[in-house]
BATORKOL-319606 format. One record per residue: residue in one letter; x, y, z of N, C-alpha, C in turn. Coordinates in pm, whole numbers, padded with zeros to 5 digits, always signed. Each point is the difference from the previous one (the first is absolute). Example, Ala and Ser with C-alpha at 12.3 -4.5 7.8 and 13.67 -1.06 7.14 Angstrom:
BEGIN
A+01319-00569+00780-00089+00119+00000+00090+00120+00000 S-00035+00105-00072+00082+00119+00006-00077+00109+00073 
END
This chain:
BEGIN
X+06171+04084+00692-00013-00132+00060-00015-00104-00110 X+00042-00142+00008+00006-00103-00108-00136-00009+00008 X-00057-00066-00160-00104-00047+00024-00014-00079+00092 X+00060-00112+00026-00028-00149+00063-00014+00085+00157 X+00087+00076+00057-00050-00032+00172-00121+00077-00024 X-00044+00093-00011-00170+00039+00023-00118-00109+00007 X+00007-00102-00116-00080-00104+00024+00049-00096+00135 X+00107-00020+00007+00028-00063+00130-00046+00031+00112 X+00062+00157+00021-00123+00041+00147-00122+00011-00016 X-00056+00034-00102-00147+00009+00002-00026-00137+00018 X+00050-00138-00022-00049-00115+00020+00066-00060+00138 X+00034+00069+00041+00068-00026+00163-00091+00060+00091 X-00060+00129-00052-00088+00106+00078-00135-00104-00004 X-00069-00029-00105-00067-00075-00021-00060-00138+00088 X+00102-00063+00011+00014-00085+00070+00030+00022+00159 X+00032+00115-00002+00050-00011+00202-00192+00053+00028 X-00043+00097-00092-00116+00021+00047-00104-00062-00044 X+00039-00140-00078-00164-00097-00046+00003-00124+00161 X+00151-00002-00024+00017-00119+00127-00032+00094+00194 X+00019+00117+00025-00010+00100+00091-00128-00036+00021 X-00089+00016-00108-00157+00016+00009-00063-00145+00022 X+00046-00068-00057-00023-00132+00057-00025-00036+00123 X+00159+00011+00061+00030-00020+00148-00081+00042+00104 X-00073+00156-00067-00071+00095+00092-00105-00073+00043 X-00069-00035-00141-00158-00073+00023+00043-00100+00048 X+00085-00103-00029+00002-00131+00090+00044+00005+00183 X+00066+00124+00054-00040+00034+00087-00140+00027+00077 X-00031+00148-00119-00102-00011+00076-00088-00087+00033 X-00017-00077-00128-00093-00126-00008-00009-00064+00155 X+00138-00040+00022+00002-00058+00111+00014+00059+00120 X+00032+00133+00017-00043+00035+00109-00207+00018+00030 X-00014-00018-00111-00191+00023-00003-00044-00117+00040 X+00033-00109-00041-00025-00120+00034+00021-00098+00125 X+00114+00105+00044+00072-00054+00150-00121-00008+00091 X+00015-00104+00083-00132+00006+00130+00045+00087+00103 X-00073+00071+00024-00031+00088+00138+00073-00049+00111 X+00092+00039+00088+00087-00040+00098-00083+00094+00119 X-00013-00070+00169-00049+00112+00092+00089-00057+00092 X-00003+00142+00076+00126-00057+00112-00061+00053+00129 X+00036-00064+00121+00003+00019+00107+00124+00029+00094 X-00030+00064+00119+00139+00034+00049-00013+00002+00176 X+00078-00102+00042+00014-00014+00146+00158+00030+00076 X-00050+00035+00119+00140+00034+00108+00035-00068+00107 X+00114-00085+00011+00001-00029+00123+00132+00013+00106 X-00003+00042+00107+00130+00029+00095+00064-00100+00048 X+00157-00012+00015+00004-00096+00093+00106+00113+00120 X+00032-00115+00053+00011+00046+00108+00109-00063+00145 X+00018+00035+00111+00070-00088+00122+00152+00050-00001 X+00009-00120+00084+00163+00014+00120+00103-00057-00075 X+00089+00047-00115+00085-00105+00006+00107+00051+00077 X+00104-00069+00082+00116+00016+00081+00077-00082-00033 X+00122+00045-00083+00097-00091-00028+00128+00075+00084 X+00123-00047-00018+00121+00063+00097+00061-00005-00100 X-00001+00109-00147+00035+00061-00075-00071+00064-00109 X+00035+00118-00032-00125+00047-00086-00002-00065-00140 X+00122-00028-00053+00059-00135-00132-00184-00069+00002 X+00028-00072+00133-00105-00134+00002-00141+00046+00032 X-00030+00112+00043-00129+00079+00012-00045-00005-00160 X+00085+00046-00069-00026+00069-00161-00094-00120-00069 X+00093-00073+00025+00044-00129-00087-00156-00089+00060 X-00047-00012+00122-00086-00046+00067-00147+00053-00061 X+00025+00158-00004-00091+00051-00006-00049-00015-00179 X+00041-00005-00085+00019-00018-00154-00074-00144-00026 X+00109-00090+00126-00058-00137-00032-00160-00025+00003 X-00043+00111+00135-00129-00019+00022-00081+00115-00078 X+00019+00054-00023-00081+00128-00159-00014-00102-00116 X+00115-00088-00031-00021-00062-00138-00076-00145+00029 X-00025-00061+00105-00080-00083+00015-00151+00023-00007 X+00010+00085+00064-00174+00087-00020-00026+00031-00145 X+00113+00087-00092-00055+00007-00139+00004-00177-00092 X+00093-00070+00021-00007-00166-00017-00136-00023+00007 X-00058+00008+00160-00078-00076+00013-00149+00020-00054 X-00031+00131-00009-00101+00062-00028-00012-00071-00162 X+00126+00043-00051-00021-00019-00148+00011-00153-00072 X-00056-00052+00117+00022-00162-00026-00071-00096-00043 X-00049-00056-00084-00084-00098-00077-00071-00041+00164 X+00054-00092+00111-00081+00015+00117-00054+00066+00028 X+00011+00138+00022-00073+00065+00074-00143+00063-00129 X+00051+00010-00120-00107+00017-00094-00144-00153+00004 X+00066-00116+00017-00065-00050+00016-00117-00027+00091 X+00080+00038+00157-00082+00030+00104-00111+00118+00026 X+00013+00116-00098-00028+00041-00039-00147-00013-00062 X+00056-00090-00155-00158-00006-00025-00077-00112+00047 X+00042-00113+00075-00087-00091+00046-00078+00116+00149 X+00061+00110+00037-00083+00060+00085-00091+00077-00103 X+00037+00070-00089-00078+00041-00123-00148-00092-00008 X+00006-00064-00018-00074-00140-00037-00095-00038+00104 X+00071+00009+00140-00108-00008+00158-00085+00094+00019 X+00077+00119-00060-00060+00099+00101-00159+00067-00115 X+00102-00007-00157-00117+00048-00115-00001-00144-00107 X-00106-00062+00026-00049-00123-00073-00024+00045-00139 X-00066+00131-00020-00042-00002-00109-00002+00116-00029 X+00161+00041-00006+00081+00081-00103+00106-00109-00039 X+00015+00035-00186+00049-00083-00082+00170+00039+00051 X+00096-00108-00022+00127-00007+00007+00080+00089-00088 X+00101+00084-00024+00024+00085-00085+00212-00031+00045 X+00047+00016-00081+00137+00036+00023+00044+00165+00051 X+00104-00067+00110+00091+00140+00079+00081-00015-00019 X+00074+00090-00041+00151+00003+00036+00063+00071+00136 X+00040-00028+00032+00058+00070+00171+00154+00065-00029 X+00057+00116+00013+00113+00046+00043+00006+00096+00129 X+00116-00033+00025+00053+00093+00138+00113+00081-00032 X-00059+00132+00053+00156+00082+00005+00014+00059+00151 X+00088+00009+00038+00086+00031+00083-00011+00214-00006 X-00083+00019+00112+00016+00201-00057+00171+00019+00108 X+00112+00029-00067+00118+00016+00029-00023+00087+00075 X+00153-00046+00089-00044+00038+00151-00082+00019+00130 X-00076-00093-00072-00074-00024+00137-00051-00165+00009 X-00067-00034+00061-00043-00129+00032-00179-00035-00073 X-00027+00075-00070-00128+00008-00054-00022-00080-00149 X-00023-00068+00015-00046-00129-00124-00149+00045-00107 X+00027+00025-00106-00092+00015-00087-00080-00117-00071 X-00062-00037-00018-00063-00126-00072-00112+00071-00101 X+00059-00042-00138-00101+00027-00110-00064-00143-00066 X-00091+00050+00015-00072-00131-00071-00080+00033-00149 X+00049-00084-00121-00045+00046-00062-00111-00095-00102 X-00115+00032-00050-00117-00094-00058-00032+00028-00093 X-00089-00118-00072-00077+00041-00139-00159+00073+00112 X-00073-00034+00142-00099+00045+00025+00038+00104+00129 X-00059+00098-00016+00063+00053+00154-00102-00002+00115 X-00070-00075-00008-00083+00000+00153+00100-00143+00025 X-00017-00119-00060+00101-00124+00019+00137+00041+00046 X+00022+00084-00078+00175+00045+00086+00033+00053+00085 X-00174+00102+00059+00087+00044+00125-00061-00112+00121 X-00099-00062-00035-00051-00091+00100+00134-00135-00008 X+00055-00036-00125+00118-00084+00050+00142+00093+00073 X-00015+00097+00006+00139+00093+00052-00044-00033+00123 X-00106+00040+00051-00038-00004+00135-00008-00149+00091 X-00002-00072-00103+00023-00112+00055+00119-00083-00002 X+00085+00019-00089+00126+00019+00014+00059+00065+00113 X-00019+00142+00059+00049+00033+00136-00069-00072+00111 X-00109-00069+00027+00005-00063+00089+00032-00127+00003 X+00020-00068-00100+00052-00125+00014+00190+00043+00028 X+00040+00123-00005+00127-00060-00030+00013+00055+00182 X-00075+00076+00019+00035+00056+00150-00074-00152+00093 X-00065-00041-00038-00059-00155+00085+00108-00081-00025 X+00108-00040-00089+00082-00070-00038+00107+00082+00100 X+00023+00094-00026+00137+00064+00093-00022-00023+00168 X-00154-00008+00020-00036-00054+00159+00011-00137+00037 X-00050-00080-00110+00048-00139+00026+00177-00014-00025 X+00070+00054-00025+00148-00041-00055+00023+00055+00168 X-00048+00122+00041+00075+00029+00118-00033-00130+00121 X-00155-00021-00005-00070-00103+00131+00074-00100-00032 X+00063-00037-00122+00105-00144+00044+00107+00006+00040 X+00064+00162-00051+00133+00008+00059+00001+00006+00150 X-00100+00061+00053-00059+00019+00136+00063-00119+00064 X-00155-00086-00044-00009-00176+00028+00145-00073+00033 X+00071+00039-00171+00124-00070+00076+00146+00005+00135 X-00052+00144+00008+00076+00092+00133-00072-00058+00096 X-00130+00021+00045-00023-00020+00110-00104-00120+00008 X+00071-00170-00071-00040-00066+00004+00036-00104+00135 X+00152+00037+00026+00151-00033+00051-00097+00049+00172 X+00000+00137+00009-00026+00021+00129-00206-00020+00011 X-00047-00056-00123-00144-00051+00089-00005-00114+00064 X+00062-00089-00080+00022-00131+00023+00111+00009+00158 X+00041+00080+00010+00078+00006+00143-00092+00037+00119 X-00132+00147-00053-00086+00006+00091-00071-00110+00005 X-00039-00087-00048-00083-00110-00010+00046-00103+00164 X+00117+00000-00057+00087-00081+00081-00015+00000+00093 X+00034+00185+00035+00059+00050+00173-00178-00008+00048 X-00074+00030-00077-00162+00024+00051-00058-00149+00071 X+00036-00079-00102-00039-00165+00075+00081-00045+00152 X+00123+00052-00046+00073-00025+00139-00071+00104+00119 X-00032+00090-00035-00055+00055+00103-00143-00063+00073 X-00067-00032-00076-00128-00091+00002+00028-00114+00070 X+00120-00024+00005-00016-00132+00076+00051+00001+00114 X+00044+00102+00044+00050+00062+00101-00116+00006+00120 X-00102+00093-00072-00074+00010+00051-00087-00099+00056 X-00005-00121-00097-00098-00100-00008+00067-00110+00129 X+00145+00027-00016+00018-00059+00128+00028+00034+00129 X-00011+00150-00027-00010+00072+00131-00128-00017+00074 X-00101-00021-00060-00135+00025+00011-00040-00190+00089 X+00057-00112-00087-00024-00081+00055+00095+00013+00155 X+00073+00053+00010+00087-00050+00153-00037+00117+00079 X-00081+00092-00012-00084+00105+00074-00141-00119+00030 X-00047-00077-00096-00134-00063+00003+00050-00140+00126 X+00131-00027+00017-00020-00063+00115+00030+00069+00137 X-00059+00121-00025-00010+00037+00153+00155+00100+00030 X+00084-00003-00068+00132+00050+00017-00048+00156-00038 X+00000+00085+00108-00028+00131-00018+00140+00056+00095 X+00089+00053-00088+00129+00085+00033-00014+00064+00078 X-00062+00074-00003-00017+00070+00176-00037-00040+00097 X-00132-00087-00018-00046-00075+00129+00151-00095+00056 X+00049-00091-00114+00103-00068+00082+00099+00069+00003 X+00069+00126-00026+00118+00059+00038-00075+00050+00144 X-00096+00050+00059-00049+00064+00063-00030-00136+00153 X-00001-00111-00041-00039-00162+00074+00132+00016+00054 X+00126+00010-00101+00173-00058+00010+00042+00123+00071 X-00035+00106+00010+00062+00104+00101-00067-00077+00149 X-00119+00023+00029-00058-00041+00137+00071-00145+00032 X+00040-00102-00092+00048-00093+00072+00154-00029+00026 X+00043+00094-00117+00166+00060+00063-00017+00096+00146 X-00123+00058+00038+00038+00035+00109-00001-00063+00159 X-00130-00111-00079-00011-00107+00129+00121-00040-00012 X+00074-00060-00112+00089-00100+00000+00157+00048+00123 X-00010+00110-00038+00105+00098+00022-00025-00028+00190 X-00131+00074+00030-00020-00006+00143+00021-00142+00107 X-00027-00081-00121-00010-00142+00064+00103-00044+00013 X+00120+00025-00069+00151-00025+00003+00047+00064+00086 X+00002+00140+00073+00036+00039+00072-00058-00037+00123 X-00117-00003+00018-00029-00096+00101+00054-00085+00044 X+00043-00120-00124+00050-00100+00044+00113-00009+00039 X+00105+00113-00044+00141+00012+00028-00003+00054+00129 X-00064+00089+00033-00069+00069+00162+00012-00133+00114 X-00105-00077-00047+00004-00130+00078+00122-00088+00024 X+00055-00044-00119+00104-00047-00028+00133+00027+00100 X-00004+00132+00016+00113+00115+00090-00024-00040+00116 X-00171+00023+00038+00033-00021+00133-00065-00177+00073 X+00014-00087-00100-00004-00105+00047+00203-00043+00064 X+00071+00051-00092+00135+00019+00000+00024+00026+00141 X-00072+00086+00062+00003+00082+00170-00063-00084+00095 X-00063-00099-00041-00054-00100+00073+00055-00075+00043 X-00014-00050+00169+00066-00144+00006-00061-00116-00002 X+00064-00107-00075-00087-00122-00025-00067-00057+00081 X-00027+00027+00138-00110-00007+00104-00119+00097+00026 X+00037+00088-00118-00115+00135+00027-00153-00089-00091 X-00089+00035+00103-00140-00044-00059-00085+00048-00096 X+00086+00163-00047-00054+00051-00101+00046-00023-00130 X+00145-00046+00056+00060-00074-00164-00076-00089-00054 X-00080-00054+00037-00077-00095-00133-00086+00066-00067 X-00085+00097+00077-00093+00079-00033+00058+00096-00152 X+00085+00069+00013+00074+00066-00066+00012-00078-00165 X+00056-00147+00062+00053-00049-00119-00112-00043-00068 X-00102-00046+00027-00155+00006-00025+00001+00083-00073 X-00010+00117+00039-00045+00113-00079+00087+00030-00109 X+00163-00015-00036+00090+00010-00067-00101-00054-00109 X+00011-00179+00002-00050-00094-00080-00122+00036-00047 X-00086+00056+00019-00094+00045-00040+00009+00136-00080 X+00085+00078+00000+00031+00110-00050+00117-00094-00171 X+00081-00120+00066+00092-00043-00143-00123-00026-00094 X-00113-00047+00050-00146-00067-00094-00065+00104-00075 X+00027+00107+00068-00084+00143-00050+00060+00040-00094 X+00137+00022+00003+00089+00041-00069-00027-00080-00137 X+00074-00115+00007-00019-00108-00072-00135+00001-00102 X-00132-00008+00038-00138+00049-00050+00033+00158-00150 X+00019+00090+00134+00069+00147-00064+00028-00024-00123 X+00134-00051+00029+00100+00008-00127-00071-00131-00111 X-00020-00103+00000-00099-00057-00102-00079+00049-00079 X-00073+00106+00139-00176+00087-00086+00096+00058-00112 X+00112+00097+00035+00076+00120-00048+00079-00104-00173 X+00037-00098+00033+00038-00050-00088-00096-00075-00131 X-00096-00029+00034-00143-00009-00040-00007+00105-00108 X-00035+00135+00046-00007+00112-00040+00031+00065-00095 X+00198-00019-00008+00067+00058-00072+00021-00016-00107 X-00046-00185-00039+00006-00001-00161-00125+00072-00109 X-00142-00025+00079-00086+00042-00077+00039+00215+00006 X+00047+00007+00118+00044+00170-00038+00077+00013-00114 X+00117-00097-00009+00076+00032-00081-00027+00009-00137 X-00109-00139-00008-00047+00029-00160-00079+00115+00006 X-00099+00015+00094-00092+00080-00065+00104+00174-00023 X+00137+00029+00082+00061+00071-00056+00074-00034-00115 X+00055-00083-00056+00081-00044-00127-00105+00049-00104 X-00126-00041+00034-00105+00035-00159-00063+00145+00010 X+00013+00065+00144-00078+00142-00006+00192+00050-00059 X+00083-00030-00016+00127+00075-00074+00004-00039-00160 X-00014-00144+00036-00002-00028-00175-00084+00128-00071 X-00161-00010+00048-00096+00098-00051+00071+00126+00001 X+00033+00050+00041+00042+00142-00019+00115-00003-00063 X+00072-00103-00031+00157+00029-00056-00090-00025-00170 X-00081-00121-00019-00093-00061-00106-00062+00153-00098 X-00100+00073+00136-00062+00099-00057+00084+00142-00019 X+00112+00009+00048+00076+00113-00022+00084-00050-00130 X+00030-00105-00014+00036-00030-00138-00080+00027-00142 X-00126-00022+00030-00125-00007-00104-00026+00145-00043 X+00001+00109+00107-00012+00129+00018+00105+00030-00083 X+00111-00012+00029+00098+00066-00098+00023-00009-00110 X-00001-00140-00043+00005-00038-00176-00126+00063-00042 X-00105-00015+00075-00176+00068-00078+00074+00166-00017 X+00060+00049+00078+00022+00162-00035+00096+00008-00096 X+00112-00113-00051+00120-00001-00061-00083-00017-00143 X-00125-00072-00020-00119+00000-00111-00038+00102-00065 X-00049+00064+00141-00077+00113-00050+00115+00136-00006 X+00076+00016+00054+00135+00081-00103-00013-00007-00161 X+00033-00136-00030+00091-00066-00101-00147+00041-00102 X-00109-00065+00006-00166+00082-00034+00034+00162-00039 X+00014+00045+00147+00010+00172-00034+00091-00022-00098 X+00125+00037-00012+00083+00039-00095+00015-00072-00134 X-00084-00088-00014-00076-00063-00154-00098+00146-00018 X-00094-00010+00073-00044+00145-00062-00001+00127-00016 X+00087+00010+00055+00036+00189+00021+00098+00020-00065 X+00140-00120-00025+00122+00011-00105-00006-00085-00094 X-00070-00052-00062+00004-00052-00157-00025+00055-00078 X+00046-00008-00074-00077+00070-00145-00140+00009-00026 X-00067+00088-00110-00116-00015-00013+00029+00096-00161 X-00171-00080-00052-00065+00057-00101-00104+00035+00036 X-00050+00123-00079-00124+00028+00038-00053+00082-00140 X-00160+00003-00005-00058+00068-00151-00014+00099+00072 X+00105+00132-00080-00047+00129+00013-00088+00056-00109 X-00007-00056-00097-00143+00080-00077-00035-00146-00071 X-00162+00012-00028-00030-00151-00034-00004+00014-00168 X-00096-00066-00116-00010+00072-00115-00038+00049-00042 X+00020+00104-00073-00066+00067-00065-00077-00024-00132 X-00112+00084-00004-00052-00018-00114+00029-00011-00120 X-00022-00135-00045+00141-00004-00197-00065+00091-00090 X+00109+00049-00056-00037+00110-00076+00055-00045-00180 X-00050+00065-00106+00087-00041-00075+00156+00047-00030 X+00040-00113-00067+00160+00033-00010+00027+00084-00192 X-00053+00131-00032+00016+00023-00098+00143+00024-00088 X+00064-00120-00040+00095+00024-00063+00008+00111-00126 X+00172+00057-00001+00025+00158-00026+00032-00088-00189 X-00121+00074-00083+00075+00013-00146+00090+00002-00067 X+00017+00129+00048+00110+00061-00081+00133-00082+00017 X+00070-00055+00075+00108+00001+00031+00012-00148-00100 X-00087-00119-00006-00035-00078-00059-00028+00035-00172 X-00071+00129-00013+00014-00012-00164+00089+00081-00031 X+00080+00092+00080+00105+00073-00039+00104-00129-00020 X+00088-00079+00040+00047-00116+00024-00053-00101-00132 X-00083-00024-00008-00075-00075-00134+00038+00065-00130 X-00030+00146-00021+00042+00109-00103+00129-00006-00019 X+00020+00039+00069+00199+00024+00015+00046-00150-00061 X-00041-00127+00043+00098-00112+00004-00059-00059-00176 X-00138+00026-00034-00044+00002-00140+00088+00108-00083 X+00008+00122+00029+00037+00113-00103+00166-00074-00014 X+00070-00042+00051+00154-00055+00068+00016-00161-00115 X-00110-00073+00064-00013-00132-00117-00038+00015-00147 X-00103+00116+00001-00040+00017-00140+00128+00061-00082 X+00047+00108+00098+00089+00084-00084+00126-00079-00078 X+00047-00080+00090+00074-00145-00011-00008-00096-00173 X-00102-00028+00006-00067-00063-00078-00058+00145-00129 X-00003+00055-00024+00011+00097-00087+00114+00005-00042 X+00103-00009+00089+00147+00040-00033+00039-00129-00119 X+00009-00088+00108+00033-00181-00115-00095+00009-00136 X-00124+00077-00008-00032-00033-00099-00007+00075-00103 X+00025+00137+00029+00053+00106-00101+00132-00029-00021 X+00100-00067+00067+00122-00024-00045-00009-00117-00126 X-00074-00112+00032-00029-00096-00093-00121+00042-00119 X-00068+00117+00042-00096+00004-00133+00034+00139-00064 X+00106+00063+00034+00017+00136-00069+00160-00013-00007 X+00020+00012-00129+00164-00014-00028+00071+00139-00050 X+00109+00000+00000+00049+00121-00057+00013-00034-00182 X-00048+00055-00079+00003+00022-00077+00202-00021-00118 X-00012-00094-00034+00150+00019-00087-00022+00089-00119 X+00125+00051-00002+00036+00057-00102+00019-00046-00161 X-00067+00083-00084+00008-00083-00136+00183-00020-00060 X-00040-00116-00060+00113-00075-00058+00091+00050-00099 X+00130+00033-00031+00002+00066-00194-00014-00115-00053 X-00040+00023-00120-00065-00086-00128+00168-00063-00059 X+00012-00099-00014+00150-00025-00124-00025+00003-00120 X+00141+00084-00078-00037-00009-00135+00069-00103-00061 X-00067-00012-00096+00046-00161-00124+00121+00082-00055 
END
């Protein structure tokens, strides 16, 4: 072997393992120095009906609503809401930083939430409050969507309910003057039957005044009695006409009422449908496991100073190379001498 490469690798060797050793301790250094990480770990399900009229738009529906939940969870809002409940509920535990991630356990609908801290009683008491603010937030997002569905048909029960009310209110006054539907349907039969008898009477008479001769002494008598029967009649049909308007209203408003309250009845059940199937087919979240106790997060060594070693022994060796090339030369060969 030349002289010159032996010193070269030995000053290449040199160097991959002065700079190697370096790297190691300044790793470790800093992995010793690193602050303590604790983590917590929560679950939550979701859940419901979606029905689309293709499975394309089921997929696509269903994704939209998985990635809103991991969005939302992991959202500067909801961290915030978070610790101002932090803050209500424990006055005097100190504020600490979380970090929040969500994973998704594939294939199924089950949401992981890690929370991770410099304190771990603070992190799992903010995890936990984090799941209920975000499930109180997912109840208010639904009660408005609610609100705005069945704002359309309250404001309609409102409506049909007053109209019914006044139905009543004026049924009630034209009963208060004495107009009782049965009593006067029950008055207007008995005097359709006088009326009835008294007409035939009079046509009776009528016939046989006809058979009379205008010297008969009972013909006046007769016609007497006719005339007195046109007066009766006459009386009759007045009372009867009397009668029929206050019947009529007090039937026009006992129909309104029932056409009024069979209206009110139906939209109130068309409510309480539209109610049911807000809650039995919407979606839902729910906490299937709450947090757990933070534990520490002991980061793995080796993989960190193996990585540090390797990328020192690699730079040093490098730098050994450039500088045994520049500080170790090959040697020239001697010159011949000239003669005079």
């Amino acid at each position: 072997m030349s002289s010159h490469i032996l010193p070269r690798i030995l000053l290449t060797l040199a160097c991959a393992v002065g700079v190697a050793i370096a790297a190691i301790a300044v790793q470790a250094r800093h992995l010793a120095t690193k602050p303590g990480e604790f983590r917590s770990l929560a679950k939550l399900v979701a859940g419901g009906q979606l029905v689309f009229s293709d499975s394309v738009s089921w997929r696509e529906q269903q994704q939209d609503f998985y990635g809103t939940i991991i969005e939302t969870i992991e959202s500067a809002e909801m961290s915030r809401r978070a610790l101002e409940r932090v803050r209500a509920l424990n006055p005097d535990i100190k504020d600490s930083d979380v970090a929040i991630r969500v994973a998704q356990t594939k294939g199924s609908a089950i949401f992981n939430i890690l929370a991770t801290g410099a304190e771990p009683k603070y992190t799992r008491i903010f995890l936990d409050a984090l799941l209920d603010e975000f499930i109180s937030f997912r109840q208010s997002i639904r009660e408005q969507a609610q609100g705005k569905v069945l704002q359309q048909f309250l404001q309609e029960v409102v409506s049909k309910q007053k109209a019914m009310e006044d139905s009543i209110e004026k049924l009630e006054k034209a009963r208060a003057k004495g107009v009782n539907t049965i009593s006067v349907k029950s008055d207007m039969e008995r005097l359709v039957v006088r009326l009835n008898a008294s007409r035939n009477q009079r046509d009776d008479l009528r016939l046989k005044i006809k058979t009379m001769k205008d010297d008969d002494a009972a013909r006046a008598t007769s016609q007497t009695q006719v005339d007195a029967l046109e007066s009766e009649i006459r009386d009759i049909e007045k009372d009867l006409d009397s009668r029929e308007p206050a019947l009529a209203e007090v039937k026009t408003l006992q129909d309104k009422l029932e056409s009024d309250k069979l209206a009110y009845e139906k939209l109130f059940e068309q409510v309480e449908k539209i109610q049911s199937i807000f809650n039995s087919a919407s979606d839902y979240v729910a906490i299937q496991e709450r947090a757990t106790p933070a534990a520490e997060n002991v980061e793995d060594w080796v993989m960190p100073v193996t990585v540090g070693a390797g990328g020192g022994a690699l730079l040093g060796g490098l730098v050994g190379l450039v500088l045994s090339l520049i500080l170790i030369r090959k040697p020239q060969p001697p010159q011949p001498t000239a003669v005079g």
